[in-house]
Every structure is written in C-alpha cells, then in structure tokens.
RODO-2510 file (C-alpha; in nm, 4 decimals, decimal comma):
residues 81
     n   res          X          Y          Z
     1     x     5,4335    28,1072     5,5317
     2     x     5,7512    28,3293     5,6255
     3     x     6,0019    28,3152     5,8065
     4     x     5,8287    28,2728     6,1820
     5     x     5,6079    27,9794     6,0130
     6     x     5,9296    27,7543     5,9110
     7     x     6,0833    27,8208     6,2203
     8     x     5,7569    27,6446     6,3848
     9     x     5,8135    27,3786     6,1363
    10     x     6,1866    27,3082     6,1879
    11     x     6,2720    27,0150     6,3265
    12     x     6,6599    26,9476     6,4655
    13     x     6,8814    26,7160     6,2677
    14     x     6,9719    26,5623     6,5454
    15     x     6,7338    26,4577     6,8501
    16     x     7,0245    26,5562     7,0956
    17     x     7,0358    26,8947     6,9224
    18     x     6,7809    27,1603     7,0356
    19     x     6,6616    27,5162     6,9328
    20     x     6,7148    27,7944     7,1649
    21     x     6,5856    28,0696     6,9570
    22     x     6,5291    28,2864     6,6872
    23     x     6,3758    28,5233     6,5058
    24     x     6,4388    28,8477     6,2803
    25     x     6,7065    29,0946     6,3269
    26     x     6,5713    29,4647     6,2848
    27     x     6,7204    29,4580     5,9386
    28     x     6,4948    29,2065     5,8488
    29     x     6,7596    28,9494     5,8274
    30     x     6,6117    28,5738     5,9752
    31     x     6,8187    28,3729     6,2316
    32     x     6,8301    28,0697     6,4850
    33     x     7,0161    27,9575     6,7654
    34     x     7,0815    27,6347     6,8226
    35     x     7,2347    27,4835     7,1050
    36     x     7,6321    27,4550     7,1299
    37     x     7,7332    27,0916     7,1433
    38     x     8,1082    27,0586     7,2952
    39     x     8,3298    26,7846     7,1101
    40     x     8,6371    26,7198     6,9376
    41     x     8,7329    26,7089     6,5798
    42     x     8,6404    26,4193     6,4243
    43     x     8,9906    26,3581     6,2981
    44     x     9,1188    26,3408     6,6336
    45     x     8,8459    26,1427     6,7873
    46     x     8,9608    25,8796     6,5042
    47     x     9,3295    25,9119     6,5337
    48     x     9,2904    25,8275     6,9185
    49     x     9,0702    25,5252     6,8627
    50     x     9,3170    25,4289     6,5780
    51     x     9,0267    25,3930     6,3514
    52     x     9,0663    25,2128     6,0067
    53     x     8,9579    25,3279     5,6788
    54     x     8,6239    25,1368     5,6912
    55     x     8,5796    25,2575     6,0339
    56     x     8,6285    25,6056     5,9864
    57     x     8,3871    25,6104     5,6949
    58     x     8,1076    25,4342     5,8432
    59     x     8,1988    25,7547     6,1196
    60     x     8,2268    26,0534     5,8616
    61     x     7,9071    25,8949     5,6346
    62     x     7,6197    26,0054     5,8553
    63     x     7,7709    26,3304     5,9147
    64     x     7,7920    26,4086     5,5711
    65     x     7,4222    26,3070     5,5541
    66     x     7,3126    26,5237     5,8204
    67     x     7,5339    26,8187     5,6808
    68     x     7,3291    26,7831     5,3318
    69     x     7,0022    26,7680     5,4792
    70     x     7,0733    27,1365     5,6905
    71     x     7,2023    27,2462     5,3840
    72     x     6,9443    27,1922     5,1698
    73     x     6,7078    27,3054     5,4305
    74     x     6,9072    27,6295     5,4091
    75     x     7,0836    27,5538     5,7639
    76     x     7,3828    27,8010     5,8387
    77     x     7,6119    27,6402     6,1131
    78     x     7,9353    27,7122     6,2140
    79     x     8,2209    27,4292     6,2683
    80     x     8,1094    27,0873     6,2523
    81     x     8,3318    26,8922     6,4491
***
C-alpha cells in the first residue's frame, strides 16, 4: 500500500486534531503534519484546579490511551502537553 496509501487511511486521534500535510522528503524519508494545538502542561492545568489523585488520573488515563494508540500506529509527535 505505501506510504501515500496509509496516509489516505489515517485517521486523527483526536476529532479536534487535523492533518495539514504530508508526504515524502526527497530522501525518501515519510512525514505528516499535524496541526499545532496550544495548551498547557498537564501538570499545571492540575495544580491550578487543585486536582486530587483520583481526579488527576481519570485526566492523565485517556491521554495515555491516545499516546499508545499513535504509537502503535507508528505516530511521531513532539511534546504532549
């Protein structure tokens, strides 16, 4: 299928998150562009809400979901705030 066929395929994790691009470098080397999202680290969005354990956790949880499934759908991403 190659490269250009999954790219076709992909679908965002997120339904807020969109693809801008991509393609193949001249090297040969495959790449996307996805649109930047602003926001703050999650740490500090939960310090100033004064979040408890529980809460925090039922915050970091689907994050870590969505993390796995880019990863195993060989994602590369930068910061994940």
């Amino acid at each position: 299928e190659g490269f250009e066929g999954s790219l076709a395929n992909w679908r965002p994790i997120s339904s807020t998150l969109s693809l801008r691009d991509g393609g193949t470098t001249g090297d040969g080397i495959p790449y996307i562009v996805l649109e930047y999202i602003e926001g703050v680290w999650i740490t500090e969005y939960c310090r100033a809400r004064n979040l408890s354990v529980r809460e925090r956790l039922r915050l970091f949880l689907p994050v870590c979901s969505a993390a796995d499934y880019a990863h195993r759908h060989f994602v590369v991403h930068r910061d994940i705030k």
